[in-house]
C-alpha positions as CSV (number, residue, x, y, z in Angstrom):
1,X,100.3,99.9,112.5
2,X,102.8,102.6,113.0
3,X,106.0,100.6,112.7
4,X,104.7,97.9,110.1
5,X,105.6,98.9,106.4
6,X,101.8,99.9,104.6
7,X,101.1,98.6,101.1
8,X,98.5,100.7,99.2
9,X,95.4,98.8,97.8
10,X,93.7,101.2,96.8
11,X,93.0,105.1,95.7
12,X,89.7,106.6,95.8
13,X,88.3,109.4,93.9
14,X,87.4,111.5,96.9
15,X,87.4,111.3,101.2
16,X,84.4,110.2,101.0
17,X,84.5,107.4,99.2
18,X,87.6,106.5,100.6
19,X,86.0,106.4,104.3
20,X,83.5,104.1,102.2
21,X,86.0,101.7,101.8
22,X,87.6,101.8,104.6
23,X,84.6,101.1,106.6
24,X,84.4,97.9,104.2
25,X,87.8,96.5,105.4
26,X,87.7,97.7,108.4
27,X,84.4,95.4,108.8
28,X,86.0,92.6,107.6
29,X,88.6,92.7,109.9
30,X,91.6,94.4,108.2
31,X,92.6,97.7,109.6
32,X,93.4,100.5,106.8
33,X,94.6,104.3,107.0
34,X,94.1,107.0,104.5
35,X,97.0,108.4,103.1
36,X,96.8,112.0,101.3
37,X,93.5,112.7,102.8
38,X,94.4,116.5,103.6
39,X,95.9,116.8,100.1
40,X,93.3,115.3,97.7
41,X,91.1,118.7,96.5
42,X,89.3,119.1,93.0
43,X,90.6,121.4,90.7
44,X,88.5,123.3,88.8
45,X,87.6,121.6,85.7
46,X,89.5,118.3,85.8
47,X,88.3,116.5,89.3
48,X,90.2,115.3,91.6
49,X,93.7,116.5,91.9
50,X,95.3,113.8,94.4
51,X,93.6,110.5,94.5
52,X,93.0,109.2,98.6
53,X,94.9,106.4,98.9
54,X,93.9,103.7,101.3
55,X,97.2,101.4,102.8
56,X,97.2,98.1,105.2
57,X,99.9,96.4,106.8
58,X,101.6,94.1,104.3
59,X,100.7,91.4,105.8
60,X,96.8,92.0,105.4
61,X,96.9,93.0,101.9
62,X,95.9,89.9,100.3
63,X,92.9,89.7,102.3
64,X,92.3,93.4,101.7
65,X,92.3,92.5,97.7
66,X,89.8,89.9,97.8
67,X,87.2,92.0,100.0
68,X,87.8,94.9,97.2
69,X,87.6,92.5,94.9
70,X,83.9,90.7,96.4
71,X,82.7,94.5,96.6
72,X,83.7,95.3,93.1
73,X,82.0,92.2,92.0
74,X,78.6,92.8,93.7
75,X,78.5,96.7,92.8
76,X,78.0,95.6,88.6
């Protein structure tokens, strides 16, 4: 994944729902790495400072929309 450009499909709240998701593509087949992990803290008050984003190779990110979509649908 290292030398394939990464397309961000998502930004989580917090590492731990990022990992969350993660484990979701990552189930489904599509590799993913969290970007900003280190970074994201809460600041006191207003939540989470830096979002978590989660990237895939460009060439998996319409897969990776349609699995966050699904998982979107099912959790209303």
């Amino acid at each position: 994944m290292e030398d394939k450009p990464l397309e961000v499909v998502y930004q989580a709240q917090n590492s731990a729902e990022a990992e969350m998701i993660c484990g979701l593509l990552k189930s489904n087949g599509v590799k993913c790495v969290l970007l900003d992990r280190n970074a994201s803290a809460m600041v006191a008050g207003f939540g989470p400072a830096i979002p978590v984003r989660l990237a895939v190779i460009a060439e998996d990110r319409e897969k990776a929309l349609e699995i966050l979509k699904s998982f979107k649908y099912n959790e209303e």
